[in-house]
C-alpha positions as CSV (number, residue, x, y, z in Angstrom):
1,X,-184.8,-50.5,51.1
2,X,-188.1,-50.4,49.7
3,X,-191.3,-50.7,51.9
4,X,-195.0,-50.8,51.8
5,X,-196.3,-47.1,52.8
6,X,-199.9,-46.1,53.8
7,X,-201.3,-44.0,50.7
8,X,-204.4,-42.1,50.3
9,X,-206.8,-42.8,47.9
10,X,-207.6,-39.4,46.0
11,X,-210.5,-40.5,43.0
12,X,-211.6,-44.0,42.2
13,X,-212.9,-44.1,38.5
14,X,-215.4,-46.5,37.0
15,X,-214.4,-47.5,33.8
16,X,-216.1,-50.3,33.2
17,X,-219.3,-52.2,34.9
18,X,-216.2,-54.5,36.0
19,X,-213.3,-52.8,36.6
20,X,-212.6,-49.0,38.2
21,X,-209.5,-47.4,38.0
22,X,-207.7,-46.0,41.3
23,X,-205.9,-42.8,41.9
24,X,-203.2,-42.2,45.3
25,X,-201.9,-39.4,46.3
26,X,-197.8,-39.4,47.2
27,X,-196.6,-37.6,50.0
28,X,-193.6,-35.0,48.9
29,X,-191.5,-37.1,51.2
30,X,-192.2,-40.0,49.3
31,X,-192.3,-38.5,45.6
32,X,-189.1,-40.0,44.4
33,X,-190.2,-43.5,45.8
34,X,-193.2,-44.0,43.9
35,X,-191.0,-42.7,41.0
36,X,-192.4,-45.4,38.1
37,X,-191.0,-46.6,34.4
38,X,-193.8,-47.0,32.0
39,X,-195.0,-50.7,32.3
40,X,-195.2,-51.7,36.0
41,X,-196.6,-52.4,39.1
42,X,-197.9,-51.5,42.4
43,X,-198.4,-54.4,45.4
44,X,-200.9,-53.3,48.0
45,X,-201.3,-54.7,51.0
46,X,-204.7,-55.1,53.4
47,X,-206.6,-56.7,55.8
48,X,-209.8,-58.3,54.7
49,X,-211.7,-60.5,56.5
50,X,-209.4,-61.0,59.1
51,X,-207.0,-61.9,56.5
52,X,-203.8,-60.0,55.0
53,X,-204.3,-59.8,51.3
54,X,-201.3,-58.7,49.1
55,X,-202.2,-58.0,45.3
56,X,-200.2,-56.5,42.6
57,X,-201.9,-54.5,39.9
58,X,-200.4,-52.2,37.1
59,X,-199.9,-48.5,36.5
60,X,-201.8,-47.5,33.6
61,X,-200.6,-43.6,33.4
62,X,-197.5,-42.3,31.6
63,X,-194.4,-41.4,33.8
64,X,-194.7,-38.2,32.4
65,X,-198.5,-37.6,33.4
66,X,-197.1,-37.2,37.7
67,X,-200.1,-39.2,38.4
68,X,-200.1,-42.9,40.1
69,X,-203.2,-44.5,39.0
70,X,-203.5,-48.1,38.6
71,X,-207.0,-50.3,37.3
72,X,-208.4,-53.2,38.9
73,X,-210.8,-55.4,37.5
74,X,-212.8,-57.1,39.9
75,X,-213.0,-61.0,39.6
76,X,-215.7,-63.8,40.6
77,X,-214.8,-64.5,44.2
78,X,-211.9,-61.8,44.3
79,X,-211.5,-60.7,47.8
80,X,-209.5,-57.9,47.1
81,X,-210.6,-57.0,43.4
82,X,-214.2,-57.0,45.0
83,X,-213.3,-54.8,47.9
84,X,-211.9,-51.8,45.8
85,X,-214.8,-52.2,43.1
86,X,-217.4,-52.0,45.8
87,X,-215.6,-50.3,49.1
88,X,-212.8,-48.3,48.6
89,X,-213.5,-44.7,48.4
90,X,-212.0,-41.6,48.0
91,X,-209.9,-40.6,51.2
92,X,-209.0,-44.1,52.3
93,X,-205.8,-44.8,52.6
94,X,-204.1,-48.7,51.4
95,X,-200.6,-49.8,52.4
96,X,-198.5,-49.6,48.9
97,X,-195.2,-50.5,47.8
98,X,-193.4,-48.9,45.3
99,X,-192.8,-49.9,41.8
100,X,-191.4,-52.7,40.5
101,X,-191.5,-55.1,37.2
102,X,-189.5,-55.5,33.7
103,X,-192.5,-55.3,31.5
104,X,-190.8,-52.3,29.5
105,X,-187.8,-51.6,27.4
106,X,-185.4,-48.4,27.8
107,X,-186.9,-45.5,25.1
108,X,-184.4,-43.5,23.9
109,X,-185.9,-40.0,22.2
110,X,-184.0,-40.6,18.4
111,X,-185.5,-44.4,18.0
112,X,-187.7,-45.1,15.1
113,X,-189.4,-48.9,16.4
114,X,-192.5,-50.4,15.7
115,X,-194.0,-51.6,18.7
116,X,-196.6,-54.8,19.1
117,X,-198.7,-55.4,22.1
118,X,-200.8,-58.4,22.1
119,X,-203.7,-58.0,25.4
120,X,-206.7,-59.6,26.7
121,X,-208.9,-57.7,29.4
122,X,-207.5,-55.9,31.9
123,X,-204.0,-56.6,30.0
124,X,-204.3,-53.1,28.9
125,X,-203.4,-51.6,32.1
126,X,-199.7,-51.7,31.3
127,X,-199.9,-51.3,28.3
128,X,-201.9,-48.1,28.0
129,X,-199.0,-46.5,30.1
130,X,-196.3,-48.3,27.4
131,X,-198.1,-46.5,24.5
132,X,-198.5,-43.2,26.1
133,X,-194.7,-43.0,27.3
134,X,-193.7,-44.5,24.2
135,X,-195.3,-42.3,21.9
136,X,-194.3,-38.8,23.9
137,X,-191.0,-39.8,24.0
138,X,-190.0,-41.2,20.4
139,X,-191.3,-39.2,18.3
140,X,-190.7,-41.3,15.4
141,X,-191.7,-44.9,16.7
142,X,-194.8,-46.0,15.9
143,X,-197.6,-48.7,18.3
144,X,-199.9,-51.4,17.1
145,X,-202.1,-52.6,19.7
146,X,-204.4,-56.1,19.7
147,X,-207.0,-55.8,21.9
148,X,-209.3,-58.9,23.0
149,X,-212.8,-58.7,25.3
150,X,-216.0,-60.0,25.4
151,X,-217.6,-57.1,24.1
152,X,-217.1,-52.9,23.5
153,X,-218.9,-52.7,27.0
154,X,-215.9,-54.6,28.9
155,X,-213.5,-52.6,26.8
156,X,-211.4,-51.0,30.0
157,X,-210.0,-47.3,28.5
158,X,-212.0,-47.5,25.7
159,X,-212.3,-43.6,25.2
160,X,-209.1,-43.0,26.2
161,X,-207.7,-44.9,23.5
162,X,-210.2,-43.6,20.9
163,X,-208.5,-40.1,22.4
164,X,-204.8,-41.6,21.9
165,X,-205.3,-42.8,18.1
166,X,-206.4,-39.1,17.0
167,X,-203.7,-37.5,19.0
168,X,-201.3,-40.2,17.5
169,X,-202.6,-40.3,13.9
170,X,-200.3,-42.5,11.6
171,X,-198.7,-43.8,14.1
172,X,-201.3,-45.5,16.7
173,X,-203.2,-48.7,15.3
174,X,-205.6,-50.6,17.1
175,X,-207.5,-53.6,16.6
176,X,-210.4,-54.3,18.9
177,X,-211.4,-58.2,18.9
178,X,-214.5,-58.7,20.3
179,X,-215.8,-62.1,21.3
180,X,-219.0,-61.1,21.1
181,X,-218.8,-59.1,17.4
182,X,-222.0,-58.7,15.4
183,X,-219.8,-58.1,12.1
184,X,-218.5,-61.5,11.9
185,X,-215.2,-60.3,10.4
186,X,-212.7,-63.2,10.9
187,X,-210.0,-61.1,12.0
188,X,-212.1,-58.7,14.8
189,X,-214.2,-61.7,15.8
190,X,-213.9,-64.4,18.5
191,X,-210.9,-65.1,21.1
192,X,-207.4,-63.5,20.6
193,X,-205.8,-67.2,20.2
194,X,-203.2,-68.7,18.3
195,X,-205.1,-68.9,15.1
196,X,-206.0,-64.9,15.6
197,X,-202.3,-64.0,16.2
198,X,-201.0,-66.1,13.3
199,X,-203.5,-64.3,11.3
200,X,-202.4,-61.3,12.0
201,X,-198.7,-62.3,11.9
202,X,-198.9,-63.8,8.0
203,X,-201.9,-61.0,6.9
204,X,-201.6,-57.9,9.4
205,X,-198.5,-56.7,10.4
206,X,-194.6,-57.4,8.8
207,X,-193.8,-58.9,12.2
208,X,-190.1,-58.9,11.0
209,X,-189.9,-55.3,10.9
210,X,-191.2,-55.0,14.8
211,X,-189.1,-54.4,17.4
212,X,-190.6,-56.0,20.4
213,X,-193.6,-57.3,21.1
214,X,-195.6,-57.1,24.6
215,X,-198.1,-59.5,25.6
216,X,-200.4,-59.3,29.3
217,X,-204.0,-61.1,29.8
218,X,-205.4,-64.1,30.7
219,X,-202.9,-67.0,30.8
220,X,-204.5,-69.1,27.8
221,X,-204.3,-65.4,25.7
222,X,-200.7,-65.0,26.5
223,X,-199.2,-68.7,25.9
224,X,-200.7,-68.8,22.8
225,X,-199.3,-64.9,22.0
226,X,-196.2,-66.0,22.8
227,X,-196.8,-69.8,20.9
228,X,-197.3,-67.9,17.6
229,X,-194.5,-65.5,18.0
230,X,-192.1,-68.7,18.7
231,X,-193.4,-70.1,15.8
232,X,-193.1,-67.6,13.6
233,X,-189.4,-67.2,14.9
234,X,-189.4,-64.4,16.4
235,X,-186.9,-63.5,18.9
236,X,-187.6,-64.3,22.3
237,X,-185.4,-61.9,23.6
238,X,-188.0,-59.3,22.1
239,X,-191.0,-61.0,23.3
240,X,-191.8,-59.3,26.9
241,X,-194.7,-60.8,29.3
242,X,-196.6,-59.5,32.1
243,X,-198.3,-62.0,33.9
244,X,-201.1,-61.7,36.6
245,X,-201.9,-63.7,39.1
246,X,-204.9,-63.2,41.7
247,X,-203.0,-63.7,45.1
248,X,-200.7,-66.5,47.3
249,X,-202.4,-69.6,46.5
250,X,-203.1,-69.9,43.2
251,X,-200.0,-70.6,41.3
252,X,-197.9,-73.9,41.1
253,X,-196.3,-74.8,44.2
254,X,-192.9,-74.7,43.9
255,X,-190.3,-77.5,43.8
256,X,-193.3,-79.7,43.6
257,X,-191.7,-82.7,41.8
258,X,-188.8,-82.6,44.9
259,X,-191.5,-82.4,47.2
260,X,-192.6,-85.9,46.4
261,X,-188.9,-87.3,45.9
262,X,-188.4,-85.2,49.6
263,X,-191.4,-87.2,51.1
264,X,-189.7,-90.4,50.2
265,X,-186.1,-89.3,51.8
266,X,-184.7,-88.0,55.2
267,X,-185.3,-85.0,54.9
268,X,-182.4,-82.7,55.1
269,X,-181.4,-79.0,56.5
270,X,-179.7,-76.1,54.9
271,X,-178.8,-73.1,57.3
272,X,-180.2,-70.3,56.1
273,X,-179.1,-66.3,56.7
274,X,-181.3,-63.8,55.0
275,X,-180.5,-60.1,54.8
276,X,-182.6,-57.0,54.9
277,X,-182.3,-53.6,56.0
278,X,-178.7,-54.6,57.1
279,X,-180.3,-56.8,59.4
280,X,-179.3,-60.9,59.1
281,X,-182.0,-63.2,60.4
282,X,-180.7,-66.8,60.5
283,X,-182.3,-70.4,60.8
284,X,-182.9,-74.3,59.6
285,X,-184.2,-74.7,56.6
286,X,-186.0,-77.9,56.2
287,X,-186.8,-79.2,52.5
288,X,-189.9,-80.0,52.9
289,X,-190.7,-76.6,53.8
290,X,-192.0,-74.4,50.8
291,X,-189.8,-72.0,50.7
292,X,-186.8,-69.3,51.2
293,X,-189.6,-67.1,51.9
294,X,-191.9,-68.9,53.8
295,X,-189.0,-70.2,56.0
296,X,-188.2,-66.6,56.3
297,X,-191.8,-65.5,57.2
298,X,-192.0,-68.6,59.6
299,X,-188.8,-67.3,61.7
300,X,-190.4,-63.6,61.8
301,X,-188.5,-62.0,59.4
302,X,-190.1,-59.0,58.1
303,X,-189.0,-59.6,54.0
304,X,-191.1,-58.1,50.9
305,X,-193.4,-60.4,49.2
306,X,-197.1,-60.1,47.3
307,X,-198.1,-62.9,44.5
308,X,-195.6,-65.6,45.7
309,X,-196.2,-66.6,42.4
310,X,-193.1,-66.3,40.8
311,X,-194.7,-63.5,38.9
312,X,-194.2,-60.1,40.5
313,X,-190.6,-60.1,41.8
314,X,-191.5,-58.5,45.0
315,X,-189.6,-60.9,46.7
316,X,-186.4,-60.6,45.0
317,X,-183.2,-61.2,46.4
318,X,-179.5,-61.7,45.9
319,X,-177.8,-65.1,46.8
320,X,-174.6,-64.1,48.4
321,X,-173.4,-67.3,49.3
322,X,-174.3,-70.6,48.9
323,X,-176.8,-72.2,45.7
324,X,-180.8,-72.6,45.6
325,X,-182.9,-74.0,43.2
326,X,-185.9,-71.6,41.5
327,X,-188.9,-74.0,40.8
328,X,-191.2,-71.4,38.4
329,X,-189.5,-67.8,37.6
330,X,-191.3,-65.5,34.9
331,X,-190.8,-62.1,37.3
332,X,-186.6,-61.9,36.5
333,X,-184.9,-61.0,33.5
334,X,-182.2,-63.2,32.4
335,X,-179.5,-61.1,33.2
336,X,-180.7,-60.6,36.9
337,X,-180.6,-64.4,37.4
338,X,-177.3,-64.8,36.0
339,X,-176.1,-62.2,38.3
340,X,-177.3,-64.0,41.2
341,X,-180.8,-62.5,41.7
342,X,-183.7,-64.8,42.9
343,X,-187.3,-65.0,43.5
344,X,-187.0,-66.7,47.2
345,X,-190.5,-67.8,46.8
346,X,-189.4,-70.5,44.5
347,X,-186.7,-71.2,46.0
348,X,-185.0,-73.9,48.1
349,X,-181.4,-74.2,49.2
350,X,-179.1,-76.1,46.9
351,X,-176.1,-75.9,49.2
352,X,-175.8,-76.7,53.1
353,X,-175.4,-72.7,53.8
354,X,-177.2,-70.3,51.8
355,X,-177.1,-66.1,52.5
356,X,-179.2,-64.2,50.6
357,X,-179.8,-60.5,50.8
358,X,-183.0,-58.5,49.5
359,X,-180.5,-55.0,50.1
360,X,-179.1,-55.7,47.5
């Protein structure tokens, strides 16, 4: 079973006025844990203020580099984001759980794709880890990368890429729109929005001869990404999005429609078991409670959870028995749901019994 671990900070890196990136050091005991695919994420876990804070930011190194180093971009009024720009230091040590996220595809060494990334701000963070494990290991595929900021100053990696396209020559593009660009060329200047990407889609790139196409940023950024590529009938199954969100709090609550409908109604109980560690923990489940989770944290359960969001899948579990109904999901694959997985921060018991077990 996978747990948060106390890590020490070895370097912090400024690589932007806004954003530094962050190196830890893994115990040998721990080496296989911390084990990473190109593509995702770390939750860390501290107390600020008085206040547990759990945020989930990306790897930005290539599996192959041995080095777990993730980048955080600090945001107006971001508790955490603000503590490791300005406080962290080297020889601190932060609670971390190991890796987790789908934002990849499997890379097999003889493959000859053309990969796509779409990316706003610190969007790059996974994605500079997709291109540099992509690129080692297939030889023969190729990256085009769309990068949106305000400016070249707020361009997080910017050398590092610059580095990246002459090792990669021929087969490394990159396209840095700038909001901010003193050349006024159309395609380079302004937002990365659905009238950018259907540019590039009809002018740029022959987006019927890419493979799959990865898109992370700001929300706005990414629905309209994903809007054009929809439109332009592409696959959704080869459409892959990493979405951030700052902490518990900020996204939709779930079951929010059934909340109001609940209001209006007895309100009813499930009995709830939840497994972890080969522990069970059981209990009533009211609906007007939030959530599997919540329920579960409520009772004292000790179960894994970070954006409670729907987004980072920390809190992934396996129904085992019984039904539940997932208000927002966009940390799953397809294939996990229909096999029974579930984010139990959005959900709420269907059935009068539900058993669900995060072992599995």
């Amino acid at each position: 079973m996978k747990k948060f671990n106390k890590l020490t900070v070895r370097e912090i890196r400024r690589e932007t006025p806004e954003a530094v990136s962050i190196q830890f050091d893994t115990p040998r005991d721990l080496a296989t844990d911390y084990d990473y695919i190109q593509g995702q994420h770390l939750t860390l876990k501290r107390e600020i203020g008085g206040e547990e804070l759990r945020r989930c930011y990306s790897i930005c190194t290539a599996t192959f580099e041995k080095s777990l180093r993730i980048a955080v971009k600090e945001i107006a009024d971001g508790r955490f984001s603000g503590f490791c720009n300005r406080e962290l230091k080297a020889g601190d040590t932060l609670d971390v759980f190991p890796p987790m996220g789908n934002f990849y595809t499997e890379l097999n060494e003889a493959a000859e794709k053309h990969y796509v990334a779409f990316v706003g701000g610190s969007g790059i963070t996974p994605v500079i880890s997709l291109i540099k494990t992509s690129l080692a290991v297939e030889p023969g595929s190729r990256f085009t990368l769309f990068y949106g900021n305000r400016n070249a100053s707020s361009i997080i990696f910017l050398e590092e890429l610059a580095d990246l396209k002459n090792r990669f020559l021929g087969r490394l593009s990159i396209y840095h729109v700038l909001e901010d660009n003193a050349e006024e060329i159309d395609l380079l200047t302004g937002l990365l929005n659905k009238e950018k990407v259907d540019m590039i889609l009809d002018h740029v790139i022959d987006f019927k001869t890419v493979d799959e196409f990865f898109i992370c940023g700001p929300g706005p950024m990414m629905d309209a990404a994903e809007e054009s590529l929809l439109g332009h009938a592409v696959d959704k199954k080869h459409i892959h999005i990493e979405r951030f969100i700052s902490g518990p709090g900020t996204a939709v609550k779930p079951q929010a429609r059934n909340r109001k409908k609940a209001a209006a109604a007895e309100d009813s109980i499930a009995d709830v078991t939840v497994i972890i560690d080969g522990q069970q923990t059981s209990f009533s489940f009211s609906k007007s409670q939030p959530s599997v989770l919540d329920a579960a944290i409520a009772v004292g359960a000790n179960v894994p959870f970070a954006c409670k969001g729907g987004v980072c899948a920390t809190c992934r579990a396996k129904v085992i028995e019984g039904e539940v109904d997932m208000a927002l999901n966009y940390g799953l694959e397809e294939d996990e749901v229909a096999a029974g997985y579930i984010l139990t921060c959005q959900s709420t018991p269907k059935s009068a019994k539900l058993v669900v077990s995060y072992d599995e």
